[in-house]
C-alpha positions in Angstrom: 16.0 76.4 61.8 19.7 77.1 60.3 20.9 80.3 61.0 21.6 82.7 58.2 25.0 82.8 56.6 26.9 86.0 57.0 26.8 88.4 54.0 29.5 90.6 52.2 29.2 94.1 52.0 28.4 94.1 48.2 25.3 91.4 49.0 24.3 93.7 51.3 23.7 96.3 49.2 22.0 93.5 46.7 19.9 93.0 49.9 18.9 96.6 50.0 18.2 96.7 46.5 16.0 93.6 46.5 14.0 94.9 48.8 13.2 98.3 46.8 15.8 100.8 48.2 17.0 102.8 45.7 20.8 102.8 45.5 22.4 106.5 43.7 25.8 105.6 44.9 27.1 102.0 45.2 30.7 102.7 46.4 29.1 105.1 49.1 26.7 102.9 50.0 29.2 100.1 50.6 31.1 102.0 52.5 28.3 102.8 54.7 27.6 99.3 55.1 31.7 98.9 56.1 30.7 100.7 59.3 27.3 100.4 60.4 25.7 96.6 60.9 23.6 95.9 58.3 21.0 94.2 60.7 21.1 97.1 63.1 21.0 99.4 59.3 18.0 97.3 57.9 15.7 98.3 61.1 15.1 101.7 59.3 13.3 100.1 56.1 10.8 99.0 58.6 8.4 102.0 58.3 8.0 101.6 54.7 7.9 98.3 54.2 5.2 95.4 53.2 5.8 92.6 55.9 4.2 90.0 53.0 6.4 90.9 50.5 9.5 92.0 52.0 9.9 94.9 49.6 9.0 98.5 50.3 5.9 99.4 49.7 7.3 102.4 47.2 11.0 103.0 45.9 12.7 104.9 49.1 16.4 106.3 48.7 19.3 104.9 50.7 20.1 108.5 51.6 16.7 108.8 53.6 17.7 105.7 55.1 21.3 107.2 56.0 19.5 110.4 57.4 17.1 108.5 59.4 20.0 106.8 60.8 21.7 110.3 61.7 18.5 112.1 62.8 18.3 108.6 65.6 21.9 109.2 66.8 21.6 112.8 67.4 18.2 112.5 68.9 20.1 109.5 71.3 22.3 111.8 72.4 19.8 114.6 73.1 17.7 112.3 74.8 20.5 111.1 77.0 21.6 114.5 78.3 18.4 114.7 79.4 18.1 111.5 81.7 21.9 111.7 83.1 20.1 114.9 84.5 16.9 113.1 85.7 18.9 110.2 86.7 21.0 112.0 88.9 17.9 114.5 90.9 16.2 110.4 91.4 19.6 109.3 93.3 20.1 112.5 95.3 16.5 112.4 96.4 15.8 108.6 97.2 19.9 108.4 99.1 18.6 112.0 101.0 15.4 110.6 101.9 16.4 107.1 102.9 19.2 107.8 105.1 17.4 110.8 106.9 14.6 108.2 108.0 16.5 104.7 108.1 20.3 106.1 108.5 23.2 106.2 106.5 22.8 101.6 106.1 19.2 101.6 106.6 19.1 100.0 102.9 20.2 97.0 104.7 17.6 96.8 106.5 14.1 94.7 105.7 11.5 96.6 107.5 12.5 99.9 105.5 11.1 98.1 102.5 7.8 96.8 101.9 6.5 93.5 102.3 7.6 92.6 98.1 11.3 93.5 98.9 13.6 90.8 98.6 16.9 91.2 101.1 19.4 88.7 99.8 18.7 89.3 95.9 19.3 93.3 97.0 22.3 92.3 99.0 23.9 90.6 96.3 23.1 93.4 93.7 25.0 96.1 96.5 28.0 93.6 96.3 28.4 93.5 92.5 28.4 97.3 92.4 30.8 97.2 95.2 33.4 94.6 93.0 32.8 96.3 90.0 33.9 99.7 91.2 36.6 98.1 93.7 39.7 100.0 92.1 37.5 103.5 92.5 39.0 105.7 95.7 35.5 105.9 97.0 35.6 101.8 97.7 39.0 101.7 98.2 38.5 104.6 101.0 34.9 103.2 102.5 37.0 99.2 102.5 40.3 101.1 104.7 38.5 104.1 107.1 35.3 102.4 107.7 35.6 98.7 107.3 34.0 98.1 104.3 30.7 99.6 105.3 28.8 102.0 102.5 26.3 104.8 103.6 23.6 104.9 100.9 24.4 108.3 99.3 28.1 106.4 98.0 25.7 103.0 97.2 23.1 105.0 95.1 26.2 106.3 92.8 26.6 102.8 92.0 23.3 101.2 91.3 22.5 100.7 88.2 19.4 102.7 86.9 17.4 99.7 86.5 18.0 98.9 90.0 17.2 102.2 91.1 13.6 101.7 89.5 13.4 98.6 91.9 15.1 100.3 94.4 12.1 102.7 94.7 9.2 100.3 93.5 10.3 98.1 96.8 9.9 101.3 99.3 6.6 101.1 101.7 4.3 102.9 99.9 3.7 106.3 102.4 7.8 106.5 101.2 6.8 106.5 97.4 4.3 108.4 97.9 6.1 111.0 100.1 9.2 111.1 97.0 6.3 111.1 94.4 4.3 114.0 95.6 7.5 116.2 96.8 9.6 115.8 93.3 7.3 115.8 91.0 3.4 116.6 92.2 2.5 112.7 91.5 1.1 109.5 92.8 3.8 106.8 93.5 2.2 104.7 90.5 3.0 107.4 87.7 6.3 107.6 89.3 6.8 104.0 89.3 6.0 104.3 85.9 8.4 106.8 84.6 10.9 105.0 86.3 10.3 101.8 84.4 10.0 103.9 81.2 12.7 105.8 81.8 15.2 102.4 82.3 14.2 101.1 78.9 14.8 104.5 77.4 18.2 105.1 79.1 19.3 101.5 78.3 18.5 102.0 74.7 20.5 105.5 74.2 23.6 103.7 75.7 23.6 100.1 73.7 23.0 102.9 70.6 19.4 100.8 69.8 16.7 102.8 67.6 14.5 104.6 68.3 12.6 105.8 65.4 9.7 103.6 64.8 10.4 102.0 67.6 7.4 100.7 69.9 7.9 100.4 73.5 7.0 97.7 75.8 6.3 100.4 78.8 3.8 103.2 78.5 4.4 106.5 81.5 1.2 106.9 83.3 0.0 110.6 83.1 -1.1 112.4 86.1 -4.8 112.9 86.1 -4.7 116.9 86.0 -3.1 115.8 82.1 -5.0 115.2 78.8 -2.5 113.6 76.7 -3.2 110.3 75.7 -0.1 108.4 75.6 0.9 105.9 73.2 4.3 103.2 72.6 6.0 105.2 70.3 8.6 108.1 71.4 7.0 111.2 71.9 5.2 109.8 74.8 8.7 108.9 76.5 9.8 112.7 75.4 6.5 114.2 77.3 7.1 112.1 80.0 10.9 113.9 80.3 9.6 117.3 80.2 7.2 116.5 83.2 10.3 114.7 85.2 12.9 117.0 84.2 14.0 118.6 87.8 15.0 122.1 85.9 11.8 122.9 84.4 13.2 126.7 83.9 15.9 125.4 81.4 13.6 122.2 79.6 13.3 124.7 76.5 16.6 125.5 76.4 18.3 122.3 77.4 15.8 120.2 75.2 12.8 121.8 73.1 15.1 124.3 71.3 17.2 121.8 69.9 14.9 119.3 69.2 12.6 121.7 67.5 15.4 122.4 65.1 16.7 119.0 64.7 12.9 117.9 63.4 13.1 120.9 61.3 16.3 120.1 60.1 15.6 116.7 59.2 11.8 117.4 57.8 12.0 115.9 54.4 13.4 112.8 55.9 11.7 111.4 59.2 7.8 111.5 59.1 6.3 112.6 62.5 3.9 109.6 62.3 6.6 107.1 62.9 7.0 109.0 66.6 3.8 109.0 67.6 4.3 112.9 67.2 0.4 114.9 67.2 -0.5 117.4 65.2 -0.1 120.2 68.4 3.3 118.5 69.5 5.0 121.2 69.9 2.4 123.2 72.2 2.4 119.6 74.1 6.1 119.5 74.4 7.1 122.9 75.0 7.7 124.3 78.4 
């Protein structure tokens, strides 16, 4: 099948019109279109629109479109304040746990993984982050003092967060289980989960994806003390923060407040729905 021909800012705003988007302001809308991708643009007509027909279902403005585009970027970078946070407790506790039991290289080592763990692929991942950071002072200090050898706490800095999820899933299991109970009160499978769930969810706050009406491939398992009933669509991703956030004292302050006001803010724009958000959402999500 041939590939679609590239469009001009004034057919994309045709485009948008065509399919029932109603237009107030051409020039502004054009300009719009001048910075933000019209593909990335058009994912937002997606809750209101009749997959048979390719036209929305009724008339919706562009400027609901443009604040449902703004409400996503600020949530992205709410959202992703949060994980640097959670990101950073995971690293301190799997590098302080692994090198107190295996030593400071025991993540070379193949016994101090289970049975699934794959050596060489690991190896080989531990050498990129190594070249890619080889102008850093930490690697150029680790190549001259110590020969090129890397104690885990420096090698966890590196990893990338989706190898961090492996990192952990490959552990023997009374390892998980001992880093699941003592952070966060939870079997080693919920925290396997969260860690799969919180990759995605980190990778699509940097690579600026949406995430309104979004519907995730990876649902976070619930501990079995909680009655929520997760689903694919955000809010369970947000409930899954507040139970892995390592400052539970400060989630209200740091997160609830703010979301809280940005939903109120932008109430007669984004509909609830469209984040799997329940009725009680905000007894559910405060601290």
């Amino acid at each position: 099948m041939e590939l679609k021909k590239p469009t001009t800012y004034e057919e994309q705003v045709s485009l948008l019109i065509e399919k029932g988007i109603v237009i107030n302001d051409y020039d502004d809308c054009k300009a719009f279109l001048s910075r933000v991708n019209y593909y990335y643009f058009s994912g937002f007509i997606l809750p209101f629109l009749d997959r048979k027909t390719d036209k929305c279902i009724l008339p919706v403005t562009f400027e609901r479109l443009r604040g449902l585009y703004e409400f996503d970027a600020e949530l992205r970078n709410l959202i992703s304040f949060i994980v640097e946070r959670i990101e950073l407790f995971l690293r301190n506790k799997l590098s302080y746990y692994h090198a107190h039991k295996y030593g400071a290289e025991g993540y070379l080592l193949e016994d101090a993984f289970g049975s699934k763990h794959k050596k060489e692929r690991f190896e080989k991942i531990i050498q990129k982050c190594i070249s890619d950071h080889k102008n850093t002072a930490i690697v150029k200090h680790h190549q001259t003092k110590y020969s090129g050898h890397y104690p885990i706490w420096v090698i966890m800095e590196f990893l990338p967060v989706g190898s961090l999820s492996y990192f952990y899933s490959d552990m023997k299991n009374p390892d998980k289980k001992y880093i699941a109970e003592e952070s966060y009160g939870v079997n080693y499978q919920v925290l396997e989960s969260w860690m799969r769930c919180i990759t995605d969810l980190r990778n699509k706050c940097a690579h600026c994806s949406r995430l309104y009406y979004w519907v995730f491939s990876a649902i976070p398992k619930m501990p079995r003390n909680v009655e929520y009933v997760q689903e694919r669509r955000l809010f369970s991703q947000l409930y899954m923060l507040k139970m892995m956030y390592p400052e539970s004292e400060k989630w209200e302050a740091h997160f609830f407040d703010k979301f809280e006001a940005l939903v109120d803010r932008y109430s007669g724009v984004i509909n609830p729905v469209h984040l799997g958000m329940p009725d009680n959402w905000r007894e559910l999500l405060k601290g």
